[in-house]
C-alpha positions as protocol buffer text, in pm:
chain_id: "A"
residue {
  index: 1
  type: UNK
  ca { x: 10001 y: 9476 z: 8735 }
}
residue {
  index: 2
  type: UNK
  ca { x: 9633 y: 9452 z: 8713 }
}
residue {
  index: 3
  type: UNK
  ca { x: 9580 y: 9200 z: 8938 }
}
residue {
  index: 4
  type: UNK
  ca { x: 9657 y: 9379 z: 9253 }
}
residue {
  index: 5
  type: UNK
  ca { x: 9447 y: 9667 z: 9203 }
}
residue {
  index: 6
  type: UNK
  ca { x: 9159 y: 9448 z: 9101 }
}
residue {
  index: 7
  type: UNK
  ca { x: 9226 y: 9218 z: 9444 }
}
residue {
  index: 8
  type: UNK
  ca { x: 9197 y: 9517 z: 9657 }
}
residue {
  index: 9
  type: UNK
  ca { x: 8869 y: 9668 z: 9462 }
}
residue {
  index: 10
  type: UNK
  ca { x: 8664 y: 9354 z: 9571 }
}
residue {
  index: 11
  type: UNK
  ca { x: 8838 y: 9348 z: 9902 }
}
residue {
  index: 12
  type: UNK
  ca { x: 8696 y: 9716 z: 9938 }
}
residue {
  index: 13
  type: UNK
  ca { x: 8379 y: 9623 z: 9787 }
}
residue {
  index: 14
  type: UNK
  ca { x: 8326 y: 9326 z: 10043 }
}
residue {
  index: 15
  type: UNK
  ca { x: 8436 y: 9486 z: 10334 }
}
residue {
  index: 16
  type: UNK
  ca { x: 8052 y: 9598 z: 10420 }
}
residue {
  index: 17
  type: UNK
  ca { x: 7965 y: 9237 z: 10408 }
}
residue {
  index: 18
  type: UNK
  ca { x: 8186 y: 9169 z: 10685 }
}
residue {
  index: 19
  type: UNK
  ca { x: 8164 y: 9492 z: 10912 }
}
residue {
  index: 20
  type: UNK
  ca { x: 8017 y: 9320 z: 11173 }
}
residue {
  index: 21
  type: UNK
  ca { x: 8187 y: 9028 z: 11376 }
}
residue {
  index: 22
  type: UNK
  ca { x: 8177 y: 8708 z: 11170 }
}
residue {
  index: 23
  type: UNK
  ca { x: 8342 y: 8546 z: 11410 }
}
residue {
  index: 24
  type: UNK
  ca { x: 8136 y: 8693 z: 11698 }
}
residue {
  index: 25
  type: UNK
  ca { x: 7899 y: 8401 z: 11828 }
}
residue {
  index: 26
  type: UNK
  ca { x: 7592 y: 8482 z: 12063 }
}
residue {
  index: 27
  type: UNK
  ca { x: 7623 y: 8390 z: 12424 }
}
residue {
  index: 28
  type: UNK
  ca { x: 7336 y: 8174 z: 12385 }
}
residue {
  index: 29
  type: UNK
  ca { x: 7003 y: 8062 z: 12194 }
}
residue {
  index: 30
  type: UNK
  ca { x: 6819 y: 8359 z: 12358 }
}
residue {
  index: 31
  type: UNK
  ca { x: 7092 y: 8579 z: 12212 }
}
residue {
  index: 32
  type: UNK
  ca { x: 7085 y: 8514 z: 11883 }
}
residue {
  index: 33
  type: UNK
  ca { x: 6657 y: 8512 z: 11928 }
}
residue {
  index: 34
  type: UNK
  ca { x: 6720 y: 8844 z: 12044 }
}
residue {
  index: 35
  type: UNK
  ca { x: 6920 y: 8988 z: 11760 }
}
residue {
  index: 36
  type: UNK
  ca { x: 6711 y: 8831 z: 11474 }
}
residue {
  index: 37
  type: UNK
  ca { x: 6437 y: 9061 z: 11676 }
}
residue {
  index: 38
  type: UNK
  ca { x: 6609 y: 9399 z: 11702 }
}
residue {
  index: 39
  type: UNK
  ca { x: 6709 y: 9272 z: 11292 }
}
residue {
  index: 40
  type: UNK
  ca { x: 6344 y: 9210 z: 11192 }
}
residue {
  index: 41
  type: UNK
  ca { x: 6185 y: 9523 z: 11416 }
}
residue {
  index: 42
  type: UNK
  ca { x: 6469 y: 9733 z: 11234 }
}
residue {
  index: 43
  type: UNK
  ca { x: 6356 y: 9594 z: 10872 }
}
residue {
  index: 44
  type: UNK
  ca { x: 5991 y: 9627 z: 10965 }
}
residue {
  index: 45
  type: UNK
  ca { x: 6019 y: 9946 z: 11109 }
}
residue {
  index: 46
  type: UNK
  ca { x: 6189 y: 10083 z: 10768 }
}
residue {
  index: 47
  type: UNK
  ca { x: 5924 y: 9924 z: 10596 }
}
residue {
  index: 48
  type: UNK
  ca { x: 5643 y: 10108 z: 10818 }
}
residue {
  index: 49
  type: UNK
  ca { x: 5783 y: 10452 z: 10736 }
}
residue {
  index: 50
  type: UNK
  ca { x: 5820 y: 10366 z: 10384 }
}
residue {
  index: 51
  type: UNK
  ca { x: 5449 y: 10246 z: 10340 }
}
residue {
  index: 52
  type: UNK
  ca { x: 5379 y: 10599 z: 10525 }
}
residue {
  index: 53
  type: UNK
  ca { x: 5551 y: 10787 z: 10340 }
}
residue {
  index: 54
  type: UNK
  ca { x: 5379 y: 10641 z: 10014 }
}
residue {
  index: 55
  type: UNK
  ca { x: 5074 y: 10679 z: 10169 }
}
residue {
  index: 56
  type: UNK
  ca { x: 5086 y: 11016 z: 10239 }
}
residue {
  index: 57
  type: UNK
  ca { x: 5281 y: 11126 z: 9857 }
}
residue {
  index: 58
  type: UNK
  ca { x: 5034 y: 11370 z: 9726 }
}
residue {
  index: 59
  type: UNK
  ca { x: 5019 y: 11103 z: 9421 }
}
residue {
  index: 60
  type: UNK
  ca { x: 4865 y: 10818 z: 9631 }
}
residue {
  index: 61
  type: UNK
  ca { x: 4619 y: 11082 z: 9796 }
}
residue {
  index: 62
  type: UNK
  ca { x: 4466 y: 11126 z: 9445 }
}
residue {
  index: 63
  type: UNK
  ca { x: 4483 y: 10762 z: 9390 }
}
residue {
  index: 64
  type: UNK
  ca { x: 4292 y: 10715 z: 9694 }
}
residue {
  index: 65
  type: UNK
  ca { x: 4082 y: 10987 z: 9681 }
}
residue {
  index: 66
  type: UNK
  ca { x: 3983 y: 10831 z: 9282 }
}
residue {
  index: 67
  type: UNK
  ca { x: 3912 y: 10438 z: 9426 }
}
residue {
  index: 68
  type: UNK
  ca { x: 3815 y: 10444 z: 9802 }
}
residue {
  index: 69
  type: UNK
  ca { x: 3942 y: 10017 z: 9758 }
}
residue {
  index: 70
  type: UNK
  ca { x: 4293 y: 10135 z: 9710 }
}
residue {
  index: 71
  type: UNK
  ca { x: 4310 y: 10372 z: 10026 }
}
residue {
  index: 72
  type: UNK
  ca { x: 4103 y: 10065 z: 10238 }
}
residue {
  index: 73
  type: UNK
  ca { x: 4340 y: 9832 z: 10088 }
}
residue {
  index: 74
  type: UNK
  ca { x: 4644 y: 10034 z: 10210 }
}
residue {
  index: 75
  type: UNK
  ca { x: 4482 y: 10139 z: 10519 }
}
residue {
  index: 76
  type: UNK
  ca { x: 4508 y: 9720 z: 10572 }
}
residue {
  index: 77
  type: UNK
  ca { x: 4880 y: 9697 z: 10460 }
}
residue {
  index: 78
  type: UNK
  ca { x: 5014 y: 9963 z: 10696 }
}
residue {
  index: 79
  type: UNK
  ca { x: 4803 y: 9784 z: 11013 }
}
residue {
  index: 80
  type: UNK
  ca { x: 4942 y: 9453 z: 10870 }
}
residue {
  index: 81
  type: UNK
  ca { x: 5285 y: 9563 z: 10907 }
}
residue {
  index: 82
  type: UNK
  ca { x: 5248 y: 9744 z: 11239 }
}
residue {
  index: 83
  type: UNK
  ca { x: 5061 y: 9394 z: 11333 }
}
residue {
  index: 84
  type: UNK
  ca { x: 5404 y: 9231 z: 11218 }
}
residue {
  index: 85
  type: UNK
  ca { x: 5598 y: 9482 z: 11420 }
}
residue {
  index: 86
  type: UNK
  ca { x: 5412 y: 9448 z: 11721 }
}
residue {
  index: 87
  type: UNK
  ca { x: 5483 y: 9094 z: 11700 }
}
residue {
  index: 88
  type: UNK
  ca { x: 5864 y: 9084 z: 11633 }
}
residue {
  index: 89
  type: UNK
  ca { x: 5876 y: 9363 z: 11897 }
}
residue {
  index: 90
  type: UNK
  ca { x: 5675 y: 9083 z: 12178 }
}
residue {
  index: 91
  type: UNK
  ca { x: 5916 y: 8812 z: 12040 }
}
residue {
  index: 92
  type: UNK
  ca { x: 5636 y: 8606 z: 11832 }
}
């Protein structure tokens, strides 16, 4: 009696892939624009505060601190990203 118990593991396991609607369509083309945006600002966002966060580890301060062209170049990234957030956020 394997089977069963194996059947509802990877129904358990997939149920986060389906937690939202599947069946849920948008409204209309602006709709669906809309949440690929609040999607993309979410991802971008969490990207922002991880590229902080980095930043500002004690490690990447020495880094930095060792080759001013590493703390430039990631000084770049982070405005490249909040570039990219500004963007989603205007609905580029």
């Amino acid at each position: 009696m394997k089977t069963p118990s194996i059947i509802l593991s990877i129904t358990f396991l997939a149920l986060p892939l389906f937690a939202h609607d599947p069946f849920s369509v948008p409204a209309s083309p602006a709709d669906a624009a809309a949440a690929r945006a609040d999607l993309l600002s979410a991802e971008t966002q969490a990207q922002i505060q991880h590229t902080q966060t980095v930043l500002n580890s004690a490690e990447m301060q020495k880094i930095a601190q060792r080759t001013p062209a590493i703390k430039s170049m990631m000084a770049r990234d982070l405005a490249a990203l909040k570039d990219a957030a500004a963007a989603t956020a205007a609905g580029e």
